[in-house]
PDB file of N, CA, C and O in Angstrom:
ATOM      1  N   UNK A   1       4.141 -19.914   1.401  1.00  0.00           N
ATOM      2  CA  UNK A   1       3.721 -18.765   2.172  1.00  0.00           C
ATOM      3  C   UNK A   1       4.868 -18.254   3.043  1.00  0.00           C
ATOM      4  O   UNK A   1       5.027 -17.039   3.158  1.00  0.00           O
ATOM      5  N   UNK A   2       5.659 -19.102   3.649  1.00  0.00           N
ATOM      6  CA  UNK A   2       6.690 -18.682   4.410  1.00  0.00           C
ATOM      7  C   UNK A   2       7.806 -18.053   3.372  1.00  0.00           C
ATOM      8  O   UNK A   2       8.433 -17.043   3.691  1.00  0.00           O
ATOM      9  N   UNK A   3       7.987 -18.631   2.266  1.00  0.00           N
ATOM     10  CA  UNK A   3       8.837 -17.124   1.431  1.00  0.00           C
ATOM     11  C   UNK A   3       8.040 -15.758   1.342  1.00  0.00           C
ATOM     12  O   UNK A   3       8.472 -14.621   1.532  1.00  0.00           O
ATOM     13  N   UNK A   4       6.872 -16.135   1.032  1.00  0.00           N
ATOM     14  CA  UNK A   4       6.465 -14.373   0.908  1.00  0.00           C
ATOM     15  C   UNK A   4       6.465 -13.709   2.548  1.00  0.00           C
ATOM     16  O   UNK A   4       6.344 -12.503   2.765  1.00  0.00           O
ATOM     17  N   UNK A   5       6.579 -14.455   3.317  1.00  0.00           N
ATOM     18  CA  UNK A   5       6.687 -13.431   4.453  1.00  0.00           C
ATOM     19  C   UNK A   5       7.980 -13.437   4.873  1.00  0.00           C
ATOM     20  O   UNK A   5       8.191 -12.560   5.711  1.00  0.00           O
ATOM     21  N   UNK A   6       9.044 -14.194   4.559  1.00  0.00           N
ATOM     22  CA  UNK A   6      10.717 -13.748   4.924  1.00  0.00           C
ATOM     23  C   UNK A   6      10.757 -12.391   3.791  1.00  0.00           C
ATOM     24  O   UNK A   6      11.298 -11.330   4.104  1.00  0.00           O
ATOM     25  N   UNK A   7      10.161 -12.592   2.570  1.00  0.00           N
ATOM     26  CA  UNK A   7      10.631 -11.513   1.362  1.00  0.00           C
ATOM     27  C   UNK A   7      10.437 -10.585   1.588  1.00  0.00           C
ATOM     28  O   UNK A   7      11.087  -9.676   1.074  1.00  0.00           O
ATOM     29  N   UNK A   8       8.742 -10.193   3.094  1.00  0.00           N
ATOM     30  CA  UNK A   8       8.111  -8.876   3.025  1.00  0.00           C
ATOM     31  C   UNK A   8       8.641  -8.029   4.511  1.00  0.00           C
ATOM     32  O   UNK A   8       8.343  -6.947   5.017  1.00  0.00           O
ATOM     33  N   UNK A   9       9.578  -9.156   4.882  1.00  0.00           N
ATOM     34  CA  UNK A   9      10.903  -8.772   5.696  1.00  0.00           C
ATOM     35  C   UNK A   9      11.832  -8.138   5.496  1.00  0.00           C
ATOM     36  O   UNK A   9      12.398  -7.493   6.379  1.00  0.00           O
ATOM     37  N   UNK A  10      12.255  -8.188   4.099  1.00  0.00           N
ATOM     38  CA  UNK A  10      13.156  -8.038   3.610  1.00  0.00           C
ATOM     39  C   UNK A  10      13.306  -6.317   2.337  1.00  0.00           C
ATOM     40  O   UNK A  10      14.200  -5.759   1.700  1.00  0.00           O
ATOM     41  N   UNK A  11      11.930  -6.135   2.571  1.00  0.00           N
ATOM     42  CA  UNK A  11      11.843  -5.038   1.679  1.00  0.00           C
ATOM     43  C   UNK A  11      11.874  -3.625   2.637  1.00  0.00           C
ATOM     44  O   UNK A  11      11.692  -3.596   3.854  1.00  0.00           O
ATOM     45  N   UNK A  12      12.134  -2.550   1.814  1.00  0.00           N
ATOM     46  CA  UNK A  12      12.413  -1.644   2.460  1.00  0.00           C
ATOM     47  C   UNK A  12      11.627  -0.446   2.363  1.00  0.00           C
ATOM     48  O   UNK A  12      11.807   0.565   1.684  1.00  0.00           O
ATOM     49  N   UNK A  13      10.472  -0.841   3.401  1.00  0.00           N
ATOM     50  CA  UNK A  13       9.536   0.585   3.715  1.00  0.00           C
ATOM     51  C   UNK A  13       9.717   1.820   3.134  1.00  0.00           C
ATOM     52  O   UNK A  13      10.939   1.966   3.160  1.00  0.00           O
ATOM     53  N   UNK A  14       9.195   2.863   2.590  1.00  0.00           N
ATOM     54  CA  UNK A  14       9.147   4.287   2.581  1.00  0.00           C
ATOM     55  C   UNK A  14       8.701   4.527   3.833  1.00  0.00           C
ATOM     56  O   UNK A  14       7.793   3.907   4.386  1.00  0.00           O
ATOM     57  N   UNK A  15       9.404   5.527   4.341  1.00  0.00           N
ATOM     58  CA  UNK A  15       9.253   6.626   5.643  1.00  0.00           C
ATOM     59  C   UNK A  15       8.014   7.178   5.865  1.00  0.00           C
ATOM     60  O   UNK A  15       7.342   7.067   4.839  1.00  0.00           O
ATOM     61  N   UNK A  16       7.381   7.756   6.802  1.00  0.00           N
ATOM     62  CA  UNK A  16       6.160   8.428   6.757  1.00  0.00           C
ATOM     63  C   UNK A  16       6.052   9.631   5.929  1.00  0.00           C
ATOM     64  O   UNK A  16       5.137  10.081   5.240  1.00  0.00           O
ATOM     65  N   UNK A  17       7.289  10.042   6.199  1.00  0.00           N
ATOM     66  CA  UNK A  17       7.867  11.741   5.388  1.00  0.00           C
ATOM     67  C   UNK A  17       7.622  11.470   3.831  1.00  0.00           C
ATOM     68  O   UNK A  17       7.043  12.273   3.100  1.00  0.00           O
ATOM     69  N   UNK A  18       8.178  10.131   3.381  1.00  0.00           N
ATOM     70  CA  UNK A  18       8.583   9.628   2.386  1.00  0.00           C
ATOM     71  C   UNK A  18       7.232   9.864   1.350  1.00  0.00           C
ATOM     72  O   UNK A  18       7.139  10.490   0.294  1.00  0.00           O
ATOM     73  N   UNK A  19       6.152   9.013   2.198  1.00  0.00           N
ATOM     74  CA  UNK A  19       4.735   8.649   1.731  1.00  0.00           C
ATOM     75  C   UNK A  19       3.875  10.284   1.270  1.00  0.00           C
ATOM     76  O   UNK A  19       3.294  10.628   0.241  1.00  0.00           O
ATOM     77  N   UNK A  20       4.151  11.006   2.597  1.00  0.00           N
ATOM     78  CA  UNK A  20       3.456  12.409   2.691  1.00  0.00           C
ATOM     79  C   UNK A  20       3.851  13.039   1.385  1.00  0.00           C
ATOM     80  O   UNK A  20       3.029  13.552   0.625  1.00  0.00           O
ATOM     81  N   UNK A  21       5.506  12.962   1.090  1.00  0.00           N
ATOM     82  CA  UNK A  21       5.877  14.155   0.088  1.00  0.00           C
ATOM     83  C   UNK A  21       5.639  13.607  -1.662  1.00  0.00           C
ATOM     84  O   UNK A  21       5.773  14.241  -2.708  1.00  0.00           O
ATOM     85  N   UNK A  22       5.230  12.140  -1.402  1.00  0.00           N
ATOM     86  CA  UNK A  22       4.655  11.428  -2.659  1.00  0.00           C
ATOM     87  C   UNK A  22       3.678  11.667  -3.044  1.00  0.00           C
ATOM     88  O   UNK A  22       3.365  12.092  -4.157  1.00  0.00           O
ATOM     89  N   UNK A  23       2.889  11.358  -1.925  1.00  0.00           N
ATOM     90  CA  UNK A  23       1.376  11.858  -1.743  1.00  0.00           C
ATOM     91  C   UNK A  23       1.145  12.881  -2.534  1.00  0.00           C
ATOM     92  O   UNK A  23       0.595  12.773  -3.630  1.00  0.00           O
ATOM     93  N   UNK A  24       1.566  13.995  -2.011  1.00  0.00           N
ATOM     94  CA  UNK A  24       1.606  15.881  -1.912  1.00  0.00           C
ATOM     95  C   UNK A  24       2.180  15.722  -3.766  1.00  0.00           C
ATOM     96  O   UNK A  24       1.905  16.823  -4.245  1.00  0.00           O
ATOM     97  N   UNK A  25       2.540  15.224  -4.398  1.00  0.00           N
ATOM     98  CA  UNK A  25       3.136  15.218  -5.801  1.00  0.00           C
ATOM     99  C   UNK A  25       2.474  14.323  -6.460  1.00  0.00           C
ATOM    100  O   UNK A  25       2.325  14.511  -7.667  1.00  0.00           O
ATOM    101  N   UNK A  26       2.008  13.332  -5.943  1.00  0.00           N
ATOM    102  CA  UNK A  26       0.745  13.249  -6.772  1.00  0.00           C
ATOM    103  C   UNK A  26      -0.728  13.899  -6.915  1.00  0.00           C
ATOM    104  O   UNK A  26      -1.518  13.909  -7.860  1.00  0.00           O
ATOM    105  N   UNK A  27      -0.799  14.510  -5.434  1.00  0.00           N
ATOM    106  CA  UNK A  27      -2.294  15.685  -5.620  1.00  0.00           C
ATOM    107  C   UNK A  27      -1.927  16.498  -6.340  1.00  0.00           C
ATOM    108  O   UNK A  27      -2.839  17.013  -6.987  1.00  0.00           O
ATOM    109  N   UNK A  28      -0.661  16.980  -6.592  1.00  0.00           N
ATOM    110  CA  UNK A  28      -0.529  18.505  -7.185  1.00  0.00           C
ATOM    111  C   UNK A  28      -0.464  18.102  -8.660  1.00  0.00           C
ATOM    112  O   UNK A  28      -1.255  18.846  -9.240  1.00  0.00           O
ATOM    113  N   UNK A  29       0.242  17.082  -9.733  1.00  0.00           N
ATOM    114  CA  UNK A  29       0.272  16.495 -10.453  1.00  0.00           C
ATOM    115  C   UNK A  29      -0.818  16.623 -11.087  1.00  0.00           C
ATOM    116  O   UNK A  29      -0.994  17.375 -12.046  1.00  0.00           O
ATOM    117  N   UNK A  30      -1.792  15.737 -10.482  1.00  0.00           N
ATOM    118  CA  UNK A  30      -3.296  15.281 -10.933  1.00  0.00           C
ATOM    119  C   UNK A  30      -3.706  16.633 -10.855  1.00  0.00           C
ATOM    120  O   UNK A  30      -3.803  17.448 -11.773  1.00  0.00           O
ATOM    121  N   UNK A  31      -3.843  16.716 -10.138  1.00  0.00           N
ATOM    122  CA  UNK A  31      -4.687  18.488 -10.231  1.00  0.00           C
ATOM    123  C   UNK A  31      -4.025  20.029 -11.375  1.00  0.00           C
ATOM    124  O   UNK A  31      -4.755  20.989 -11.621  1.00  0.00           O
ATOM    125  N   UNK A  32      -3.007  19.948 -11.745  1.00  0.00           N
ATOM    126  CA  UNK A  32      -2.290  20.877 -12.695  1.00  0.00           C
ATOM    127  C   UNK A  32      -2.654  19.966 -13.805  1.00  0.00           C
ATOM    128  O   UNK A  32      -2.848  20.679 -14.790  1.00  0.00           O
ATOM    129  N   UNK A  33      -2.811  18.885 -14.062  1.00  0.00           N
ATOM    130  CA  UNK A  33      -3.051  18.298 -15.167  1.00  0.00           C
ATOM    131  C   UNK A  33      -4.632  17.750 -15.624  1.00  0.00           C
ATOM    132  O   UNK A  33      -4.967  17.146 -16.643  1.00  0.00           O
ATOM    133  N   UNK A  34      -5.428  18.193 -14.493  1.00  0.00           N
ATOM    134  CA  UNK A  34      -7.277  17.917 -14.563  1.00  0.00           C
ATOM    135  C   UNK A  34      -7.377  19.992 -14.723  1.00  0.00           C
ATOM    136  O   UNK A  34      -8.502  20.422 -14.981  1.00  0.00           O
ATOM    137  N   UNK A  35      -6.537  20.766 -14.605  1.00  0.00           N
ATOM    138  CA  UNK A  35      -6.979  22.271 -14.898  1.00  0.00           C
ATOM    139  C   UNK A  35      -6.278  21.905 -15.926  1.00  0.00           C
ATOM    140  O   UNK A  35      -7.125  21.208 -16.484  1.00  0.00           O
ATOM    141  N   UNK A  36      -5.221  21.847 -16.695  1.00  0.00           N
ATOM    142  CA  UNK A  36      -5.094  21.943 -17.891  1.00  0.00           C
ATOM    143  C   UNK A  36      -5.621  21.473 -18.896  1.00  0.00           C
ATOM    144  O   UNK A  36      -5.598  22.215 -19.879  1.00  0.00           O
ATOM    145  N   UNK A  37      -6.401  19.865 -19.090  1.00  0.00           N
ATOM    146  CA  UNK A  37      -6.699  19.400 -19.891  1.00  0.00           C
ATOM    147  C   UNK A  37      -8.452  19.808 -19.852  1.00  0.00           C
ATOM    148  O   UNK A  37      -9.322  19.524 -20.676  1.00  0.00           O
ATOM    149  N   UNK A  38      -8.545  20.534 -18.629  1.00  0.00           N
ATOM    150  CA  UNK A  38      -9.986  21.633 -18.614  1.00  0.00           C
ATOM    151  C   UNK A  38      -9.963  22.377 -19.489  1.00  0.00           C
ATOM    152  O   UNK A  38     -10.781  22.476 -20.403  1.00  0.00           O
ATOM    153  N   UNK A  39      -8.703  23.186 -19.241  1.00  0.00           N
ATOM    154  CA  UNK A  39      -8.806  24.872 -20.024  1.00  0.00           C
ATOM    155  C   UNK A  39      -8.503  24.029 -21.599  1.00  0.00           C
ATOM    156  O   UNK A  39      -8.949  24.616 -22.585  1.00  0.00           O
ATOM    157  N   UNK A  40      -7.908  22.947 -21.791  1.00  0.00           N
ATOM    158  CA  UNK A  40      -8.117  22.988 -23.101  1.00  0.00           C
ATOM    159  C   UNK A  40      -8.727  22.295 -24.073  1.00  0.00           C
ATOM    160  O   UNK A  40      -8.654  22.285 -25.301  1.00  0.00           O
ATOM    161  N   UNK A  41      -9.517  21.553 -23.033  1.00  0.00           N
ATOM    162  CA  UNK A  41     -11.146  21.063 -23.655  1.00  0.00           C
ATOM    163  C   UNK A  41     -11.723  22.252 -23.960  1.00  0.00           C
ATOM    164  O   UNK A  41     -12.178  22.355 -25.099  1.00  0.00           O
ATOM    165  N   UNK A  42     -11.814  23.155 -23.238  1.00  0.00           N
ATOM    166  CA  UNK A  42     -12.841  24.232 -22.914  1.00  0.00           C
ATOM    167  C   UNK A  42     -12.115  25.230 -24.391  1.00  0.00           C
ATOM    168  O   UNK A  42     -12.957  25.318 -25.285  1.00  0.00           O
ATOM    169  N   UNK A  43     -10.892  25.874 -24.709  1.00  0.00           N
ATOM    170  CA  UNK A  43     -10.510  26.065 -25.962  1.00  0.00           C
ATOM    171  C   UNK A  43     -10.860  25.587 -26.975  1.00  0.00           C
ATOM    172  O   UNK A  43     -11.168  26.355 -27.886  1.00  0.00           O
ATOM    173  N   UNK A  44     -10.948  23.953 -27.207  1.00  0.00           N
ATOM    174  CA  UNK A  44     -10.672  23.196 -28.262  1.00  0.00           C
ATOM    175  C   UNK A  44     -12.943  23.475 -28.628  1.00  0.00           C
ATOM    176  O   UNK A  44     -13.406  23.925 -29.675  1.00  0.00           O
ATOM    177  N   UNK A  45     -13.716  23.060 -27.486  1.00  0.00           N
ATOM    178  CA  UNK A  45     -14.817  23.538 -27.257  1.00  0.00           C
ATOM    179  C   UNK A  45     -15.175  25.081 -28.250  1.00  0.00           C
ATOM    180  O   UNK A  45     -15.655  24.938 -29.374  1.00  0.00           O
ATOM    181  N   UNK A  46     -14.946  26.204 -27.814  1.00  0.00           N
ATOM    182  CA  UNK A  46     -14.944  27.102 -28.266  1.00  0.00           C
ATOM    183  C   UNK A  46     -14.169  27.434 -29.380  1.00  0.00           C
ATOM    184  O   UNK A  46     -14.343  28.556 -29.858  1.00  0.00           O
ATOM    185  N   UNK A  47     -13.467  26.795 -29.818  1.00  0.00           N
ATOM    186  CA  UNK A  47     -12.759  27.449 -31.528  1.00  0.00           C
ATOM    187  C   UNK A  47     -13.763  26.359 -32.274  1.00  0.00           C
ATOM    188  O   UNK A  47     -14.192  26.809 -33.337  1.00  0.00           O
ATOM    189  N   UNK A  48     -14.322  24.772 -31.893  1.00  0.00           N
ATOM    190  CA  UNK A  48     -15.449  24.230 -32.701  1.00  0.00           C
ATOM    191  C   UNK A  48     -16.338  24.947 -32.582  1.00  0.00           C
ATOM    192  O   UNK A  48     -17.110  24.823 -33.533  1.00  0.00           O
ATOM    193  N   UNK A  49     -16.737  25.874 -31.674  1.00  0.00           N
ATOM    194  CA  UNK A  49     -18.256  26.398 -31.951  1.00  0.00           C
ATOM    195  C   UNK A  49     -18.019  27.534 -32.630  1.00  0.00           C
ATOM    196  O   UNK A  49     -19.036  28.195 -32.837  1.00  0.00           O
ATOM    197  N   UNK A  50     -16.951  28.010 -33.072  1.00  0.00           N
ATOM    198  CA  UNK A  50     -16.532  28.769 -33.729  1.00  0.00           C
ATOM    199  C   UNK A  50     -16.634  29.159 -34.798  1.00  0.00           C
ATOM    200  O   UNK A  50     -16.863  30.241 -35.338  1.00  0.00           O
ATOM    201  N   UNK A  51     -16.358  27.740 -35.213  1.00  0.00           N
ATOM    202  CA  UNK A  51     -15.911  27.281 -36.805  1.00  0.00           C
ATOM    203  C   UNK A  51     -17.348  26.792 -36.915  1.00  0.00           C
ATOM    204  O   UNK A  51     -17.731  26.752 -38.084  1.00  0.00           O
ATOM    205  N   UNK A  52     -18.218  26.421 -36.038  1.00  0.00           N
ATOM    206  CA  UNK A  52     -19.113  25.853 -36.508  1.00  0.00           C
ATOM    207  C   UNK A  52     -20.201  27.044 -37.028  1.00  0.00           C
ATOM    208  O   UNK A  52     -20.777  26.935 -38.111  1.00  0.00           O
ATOM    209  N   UNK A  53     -20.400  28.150 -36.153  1.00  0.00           N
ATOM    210  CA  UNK A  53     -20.796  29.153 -36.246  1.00  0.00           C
ATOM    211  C   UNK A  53     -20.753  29.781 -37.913  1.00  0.00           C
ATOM    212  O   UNK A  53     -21.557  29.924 -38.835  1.00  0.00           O
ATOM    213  N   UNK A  54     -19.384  30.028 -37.668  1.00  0.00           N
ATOM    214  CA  UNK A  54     -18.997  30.378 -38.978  1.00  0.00           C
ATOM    215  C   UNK A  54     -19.065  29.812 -40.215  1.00  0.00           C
ATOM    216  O   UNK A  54     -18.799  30.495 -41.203  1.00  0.00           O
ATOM    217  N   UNK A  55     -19.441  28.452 -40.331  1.00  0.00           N
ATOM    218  CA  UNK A  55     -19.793  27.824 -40.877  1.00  0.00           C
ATOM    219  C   UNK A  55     -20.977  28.008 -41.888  1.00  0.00           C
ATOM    220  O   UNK A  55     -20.946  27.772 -43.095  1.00  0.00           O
ATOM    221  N   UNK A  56     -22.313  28.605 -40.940  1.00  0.00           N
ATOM    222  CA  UNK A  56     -23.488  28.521 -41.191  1.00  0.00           C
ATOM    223  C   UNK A  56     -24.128  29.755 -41.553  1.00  0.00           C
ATOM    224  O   UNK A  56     -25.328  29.771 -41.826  1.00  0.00           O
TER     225      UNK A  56
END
């Protein structure tokens, strides 16, 4: 136990700034990539009902 707490001495924090602008790039990330894989469910959705349509 006393190595893992000299080791967690020894590591080197991210900044508060650091955390915020990670943060901020992973909300924007996740979110450009939960609208895209929307709009193209929602495409892939509508050209099957398409074809299915047309189908019948």
């Amino acid at each position: 136990m006393e190595d893992v707490r000299a080791e967690t001495k020894r590591v080197t924090w991210p900044s508060a700034q650091q955390i915020r602008a990670t943060t901020v790039v992973v909300i924007l990330t996740v979110f450009f990539f939960g609208v895209y894989f929307g709009v193209l469910d929602w495409v892939f959705s509508a050209a099957i009902g398409w074809l299915l349509r047309l189908g019948s």
